[in-house]
Structure formats: C-alpha cells, structure tokens
C-alpha positions, 0 to 999 in steps of 0.5 A, a space after each residue: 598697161 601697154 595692152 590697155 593704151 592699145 585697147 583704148 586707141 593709143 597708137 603704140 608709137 605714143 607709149 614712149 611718150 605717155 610712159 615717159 611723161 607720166 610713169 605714174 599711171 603704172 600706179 593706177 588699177 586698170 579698173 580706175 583708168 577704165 572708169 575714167 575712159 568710160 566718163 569720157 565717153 560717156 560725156 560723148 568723147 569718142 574713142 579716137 577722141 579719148 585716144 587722141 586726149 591720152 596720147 597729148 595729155 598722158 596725166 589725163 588718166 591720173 584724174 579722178 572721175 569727180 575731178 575730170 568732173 569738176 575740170 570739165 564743169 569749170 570749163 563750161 561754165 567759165 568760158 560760158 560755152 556749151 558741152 559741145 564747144 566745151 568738148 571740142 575745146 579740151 579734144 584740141 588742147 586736153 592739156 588745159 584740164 591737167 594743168 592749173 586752173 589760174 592762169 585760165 581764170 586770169 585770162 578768162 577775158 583772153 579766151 572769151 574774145 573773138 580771134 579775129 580781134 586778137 589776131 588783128 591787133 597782134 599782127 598789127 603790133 607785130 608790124 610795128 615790133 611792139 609785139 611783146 608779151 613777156 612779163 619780164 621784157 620792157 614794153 610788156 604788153 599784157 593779154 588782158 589789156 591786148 583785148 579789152 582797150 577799146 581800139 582808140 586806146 589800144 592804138 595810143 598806148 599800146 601801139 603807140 600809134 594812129 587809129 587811122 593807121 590800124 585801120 588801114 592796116 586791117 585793110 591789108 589782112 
C-alpha cells in the first residue's frame, strides 16, 4: 500500500496522515485504487494533482469510478461550471466529493455568487460585530440570505444599518 501511495506522488510524510484517517483503504485491491487514480487522470487530473487530492482528502480512493463519476458530474452541472473550473474546484478543495452532498445543494446560491460580493458584505458585518453565522447563536445570519438580498435589504435587516454606510464602507476596502 505505502509502495503504492509513493507510485502515485504521495509524499511519504503524508502516509500517516492517509492511513490514520482512512485505514479502510487497506481493504481496497490495489487494481481497484489504480482503476480510480487512472479515471482521474483521465478526466485530465495530473499526477501532482491526484497526489495532492489523496494526500488531503484520504477517502478519495475508497470511491467507486462510477461514484467519483457521478460526484464530478454533479459538480458540473450544479455549479454550472466547466470540466476545467470543475477540476480546478475539487484540486483545491478534494474534500468536497467525499463528503455530503447536501450541504452543497443547500448552498448552491453561496457558492455560485461572486466573492467580491460575499467578501464585502462580510467584512462589512465584521465591521459592525454583526458577523454571525452560526445556527445556534442569536442574531443568526444565514449564507443564503447573506448573498441573495439585494444591497438596500441586506443593509436594513442584516447590518442594520445604512445603504450610504455600506457604500462608504466599500470605499475603504
């Protein structure tokens, strides 16, 4: 297994890591891993890619072919992204396609909204101390509500505060 991580780009001070968090993929045939490296890099991963993917995300391997299949395709067509923004996507953050799919579809708005706009208006709520975005706190703000409001209705019941003031406060940034 270990001859194997190092065949594909696993940097050996990663094995720890992989093993300790998914001492599963002892279980796998290493035909089975192979087969799933392979798909990758046929979808045009490149092997420092896959390397890197395995190396944060150690239950990428336990995915079928037809599963990893499916993620990707999901990915694609939820996000409504290209094969290259969707591979670039899972390269930074392969975690995305081991885990659950719903918070993903729950946020679809989240991640489909331009940073800039995201990262203004949290800023902005940082500003005031209103940046609050867990469920179980007061003053809850959710994502979804963070990104759609149009900017007159995020500023009178999100930040509770002026249009004018968040205006001048783009200024500064």
């Amino acid at each position: 297994m270990l001859m194997f991580l190092k065949d594909i780009g696993v940097e050996a001070h990663r094995f720890g890591y992989i093993l300790t968090h998914n001492p599963f993929i002892l279980t796998e045939s290493l035909e089975n891993l192979q087969a799933r490296v392979n798909y990758l890099k046929l979808k045009k991963f490149s092997s420092e890619t896959v390397a890197s993917m395995v190396s944060k995300a150690p239950y990428l391997l336990n995915f079928s072919v037809k599963r990893l299949d499916n993620r990707l395709g999901f990915f694609q067509t939820q996000l409504n992204v290209s094969a290259s923004n969707t591979r670039d996507i899972v390269a930074r953050l392969p975690r995305l396609l081991c885990g659950s799919l719903e918070p993903v579809k729950e946020n679809l708005k989240v991640l489909n909204t331009k940073y800039l706009r995201i990262r203004e208006r949290h800023m902005f709520l940082e500003y005031l101390g209103k940046a609050q975005y867990d469920p179980a706190l007061p003053n809850y703000i959710s994502l979804d509500r963070l990104v759609s409001l149009p900017d007159q209705d995020f500023c009178t019941m999100l930040a509770l505060a002026t249009l004018e003031d968040f205006y001048l406060f783009q200024k500064t940034l």
